[in-house]
C-alpha positions as a printed NumPy array, in Angstrom:
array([[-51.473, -23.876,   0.841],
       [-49.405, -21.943,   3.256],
       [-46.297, -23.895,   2.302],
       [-47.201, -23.514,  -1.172],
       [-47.431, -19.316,  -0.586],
       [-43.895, -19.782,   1.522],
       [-42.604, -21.188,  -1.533],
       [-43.862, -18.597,  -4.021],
       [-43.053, -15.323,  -1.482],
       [-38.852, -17.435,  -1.281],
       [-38.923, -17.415,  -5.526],
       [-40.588, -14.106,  -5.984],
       [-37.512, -12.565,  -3.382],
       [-35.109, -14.341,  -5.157],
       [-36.141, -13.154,  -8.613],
       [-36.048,  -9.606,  -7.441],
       [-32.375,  -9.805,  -5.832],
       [-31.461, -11.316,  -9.504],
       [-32.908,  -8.549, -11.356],
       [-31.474,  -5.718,  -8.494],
       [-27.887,  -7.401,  -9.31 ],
       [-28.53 ,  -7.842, -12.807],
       [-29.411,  -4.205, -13.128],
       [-26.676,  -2.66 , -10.684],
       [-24.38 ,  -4.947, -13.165],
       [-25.476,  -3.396, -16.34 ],
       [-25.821,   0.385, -15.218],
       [-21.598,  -0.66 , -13.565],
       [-20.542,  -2.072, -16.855],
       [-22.236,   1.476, -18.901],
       [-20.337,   3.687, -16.087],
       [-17.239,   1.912, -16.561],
       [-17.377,   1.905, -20.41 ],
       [-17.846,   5.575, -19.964],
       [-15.054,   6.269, -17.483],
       [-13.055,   6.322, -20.616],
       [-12.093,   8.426, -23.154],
       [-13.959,   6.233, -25.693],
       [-16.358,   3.814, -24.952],
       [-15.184,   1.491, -28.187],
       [-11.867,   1.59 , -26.846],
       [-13.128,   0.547, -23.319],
       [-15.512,  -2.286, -24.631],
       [-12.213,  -2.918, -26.656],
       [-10.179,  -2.632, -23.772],
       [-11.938,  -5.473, -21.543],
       [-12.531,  -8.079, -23.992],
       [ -8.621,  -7.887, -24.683],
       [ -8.312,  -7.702, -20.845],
       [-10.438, -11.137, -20.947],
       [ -8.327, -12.82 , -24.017],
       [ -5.208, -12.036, -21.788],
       [ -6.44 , -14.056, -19.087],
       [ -7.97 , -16.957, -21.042],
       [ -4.304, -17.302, -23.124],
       [ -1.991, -16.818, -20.047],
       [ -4.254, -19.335, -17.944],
       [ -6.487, -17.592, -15.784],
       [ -6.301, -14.697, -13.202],
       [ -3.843, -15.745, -10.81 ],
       [ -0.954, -16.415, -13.621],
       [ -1.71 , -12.794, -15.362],
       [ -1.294, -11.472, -11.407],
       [  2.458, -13.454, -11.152],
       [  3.377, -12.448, -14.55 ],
       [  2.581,  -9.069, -13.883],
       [  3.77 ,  -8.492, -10.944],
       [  6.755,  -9.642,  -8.622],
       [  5.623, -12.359,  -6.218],
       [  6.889, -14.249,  -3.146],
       [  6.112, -18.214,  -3.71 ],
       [  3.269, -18.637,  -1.315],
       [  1.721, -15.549,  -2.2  ],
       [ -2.384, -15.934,  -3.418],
       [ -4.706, -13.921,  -5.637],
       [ -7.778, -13.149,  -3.469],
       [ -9.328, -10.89 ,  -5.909],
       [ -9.524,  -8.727,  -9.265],
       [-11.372,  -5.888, -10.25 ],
       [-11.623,  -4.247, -13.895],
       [-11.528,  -0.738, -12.973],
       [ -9.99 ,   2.718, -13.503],
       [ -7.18 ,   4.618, -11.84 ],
       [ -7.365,   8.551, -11.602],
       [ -4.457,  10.422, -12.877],
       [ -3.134,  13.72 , -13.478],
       [ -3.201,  12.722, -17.297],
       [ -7.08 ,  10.749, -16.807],
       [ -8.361,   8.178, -16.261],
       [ -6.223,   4.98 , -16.867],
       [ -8.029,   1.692, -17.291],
       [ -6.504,  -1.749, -15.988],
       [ -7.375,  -4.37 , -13.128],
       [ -6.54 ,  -3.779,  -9.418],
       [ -5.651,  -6.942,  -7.705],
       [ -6.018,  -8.154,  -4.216],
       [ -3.21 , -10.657,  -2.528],
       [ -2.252, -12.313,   0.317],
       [  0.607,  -9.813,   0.641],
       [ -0.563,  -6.779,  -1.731],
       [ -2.829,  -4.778,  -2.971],
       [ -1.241,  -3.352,  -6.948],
       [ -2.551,  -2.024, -10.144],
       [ -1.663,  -2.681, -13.379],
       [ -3.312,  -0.521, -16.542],
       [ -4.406,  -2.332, -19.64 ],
       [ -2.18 ,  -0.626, -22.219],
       [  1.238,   0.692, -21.513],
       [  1.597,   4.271, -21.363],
       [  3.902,   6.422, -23.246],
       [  6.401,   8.667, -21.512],
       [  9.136,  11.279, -22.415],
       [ 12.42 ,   9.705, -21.831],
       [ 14.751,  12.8  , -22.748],
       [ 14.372,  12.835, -26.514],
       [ 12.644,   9.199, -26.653],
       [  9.319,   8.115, -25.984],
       [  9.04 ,   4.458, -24.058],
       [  6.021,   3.168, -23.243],
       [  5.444,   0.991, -19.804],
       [  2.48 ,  -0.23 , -17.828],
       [  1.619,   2.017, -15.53 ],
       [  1.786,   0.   , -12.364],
       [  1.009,   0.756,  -8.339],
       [  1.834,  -1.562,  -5.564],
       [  1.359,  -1.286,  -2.091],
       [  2.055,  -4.201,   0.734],
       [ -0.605,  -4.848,   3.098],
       [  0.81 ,  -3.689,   5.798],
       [  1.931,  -0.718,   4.248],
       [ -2.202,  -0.048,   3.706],
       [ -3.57 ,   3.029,   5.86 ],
       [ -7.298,   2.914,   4.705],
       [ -9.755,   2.217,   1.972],
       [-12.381,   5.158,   1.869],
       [-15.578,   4.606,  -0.854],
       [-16.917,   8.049,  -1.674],
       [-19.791,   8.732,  -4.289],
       [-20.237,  12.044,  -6.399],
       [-22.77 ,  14.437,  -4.861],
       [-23.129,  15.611,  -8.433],
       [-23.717,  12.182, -10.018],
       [-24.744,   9.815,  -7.335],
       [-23.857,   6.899,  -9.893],
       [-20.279,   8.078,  -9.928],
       [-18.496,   5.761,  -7.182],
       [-15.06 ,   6.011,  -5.991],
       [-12.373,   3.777,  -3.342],
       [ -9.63 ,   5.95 ,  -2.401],
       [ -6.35 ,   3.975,  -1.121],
       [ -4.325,   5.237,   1.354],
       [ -1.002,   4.269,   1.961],
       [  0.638,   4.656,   5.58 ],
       [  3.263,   7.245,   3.614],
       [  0.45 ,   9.081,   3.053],
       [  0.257,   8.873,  -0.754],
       [ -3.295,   9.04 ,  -1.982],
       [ -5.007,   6.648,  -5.288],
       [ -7.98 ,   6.945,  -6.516],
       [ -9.977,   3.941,  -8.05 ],
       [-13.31 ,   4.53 ,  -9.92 ],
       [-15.785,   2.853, -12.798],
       [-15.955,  -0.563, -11.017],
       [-17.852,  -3.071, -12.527],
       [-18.331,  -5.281,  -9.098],
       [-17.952,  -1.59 ,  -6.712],
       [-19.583,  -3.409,  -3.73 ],
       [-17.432,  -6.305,  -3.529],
       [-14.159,  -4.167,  -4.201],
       [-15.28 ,  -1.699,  -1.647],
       [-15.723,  -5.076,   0.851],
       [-12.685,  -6.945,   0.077],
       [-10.372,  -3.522,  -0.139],
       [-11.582,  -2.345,   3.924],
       [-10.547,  -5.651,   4.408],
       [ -7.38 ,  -5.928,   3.642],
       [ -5.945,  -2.955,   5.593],
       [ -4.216,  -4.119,   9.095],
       [ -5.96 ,  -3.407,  12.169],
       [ -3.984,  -0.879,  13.757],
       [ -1.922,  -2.027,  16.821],
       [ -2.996,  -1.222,  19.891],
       [ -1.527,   1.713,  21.573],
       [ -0.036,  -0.04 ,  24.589],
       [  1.414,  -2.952,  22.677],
       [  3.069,  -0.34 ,  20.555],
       [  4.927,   1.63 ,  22.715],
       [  6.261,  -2.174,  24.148],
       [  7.029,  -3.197,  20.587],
       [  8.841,   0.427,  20.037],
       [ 10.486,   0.208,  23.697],
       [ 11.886,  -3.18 ,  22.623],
       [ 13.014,  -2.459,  19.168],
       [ 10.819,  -4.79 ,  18.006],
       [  9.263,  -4.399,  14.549],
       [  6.027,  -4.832,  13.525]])
């Protein structure tokens, strides 16, 4: 009886941490459909974002073809998501590598070119090591509202919001940025001219 009880008390935990994620999930995905200027053209938006991978082969070839790679350079991760701008919001995937972290919006953006308007992806890359910090904030207005601001070591500031996964972005972003060299071993590797 008491393994029986064990049994039901394991399921019943399990069932709950389901229906947590399941509903963290589907209050993400409404946040990030509204991050937008339209929610059709978000919903829009991500299932061409998904067609794109499926056609080009998965993940990891939309990352190469996207961006400029070195040969033994691996996708960790991807994250649909939003990048604030001066202009809005501008939906696209932020991907996680071996060597960098980059951004890449959905849709190309138009810009004014002298009397010409061209339209490009609007695009950030940083190296790892070139990563100062990952800081997740959270509206005190709208608790729901969750931001990661990236931090490069030049000091130049992006800010990432409406993630559908924000927990495991938040997790694998900290992550990637260097652990600052120690202070003695950094004067050495300065004395000696030695880069790091």
């Amino acid at each position: 009886m008491d393994r029986a009880k064990d049994v039901l008390r394991k399921l019943g935990q399990k069932a709950a941490e389901a229906a947590k994620n399941a509903e963290d999930l589907a209050g993400n995905t409404w946040r990030h459909l509204k991050t937008g200027p339209s929610i059709a053209d978000a919903a829009v938006g991500r299932i061409a974002q998904g067609t794109k991978v499926l056609a080009e082969g998965g993940k990891e070839k939309v990352f190469r073809h996207t961006f400029e790679t070195i040969p033994e350079e691996k996708l960790l991760k991807s994250y649909p998501c939003y990048l604030s701008t001066s202009a809005g919001p501008v939906m696209g995937v932020i991907y996680l590598s071996t060597a960098k972290l980059a951004f890449c919006s959905d849709d190309p953006i138009a810009c004014q070119a002298g009397e010409h308007t061209e339209y490009s992806h609007y695009k950030v890359v940083i190296q790892r090591h070139r990563l100062k910090g990952v800081v997740p904030s959270t509206s005190t207005v709208k608790p729901a509202e969750k931001y990661i601001q990236v931090i490069s070591v030049d000091n130049h500031e992006f800010w990432f919001m409406g993630f559908l996964h924000y927990e495991s972005a938040v997790k694998n972003l900290r992550g990637a940025v260097p652990t600052p060299v120690p202070a003695t071993l950094s004067s050495y590797l300065q004395s000696n001219n030695i880069e790091f």
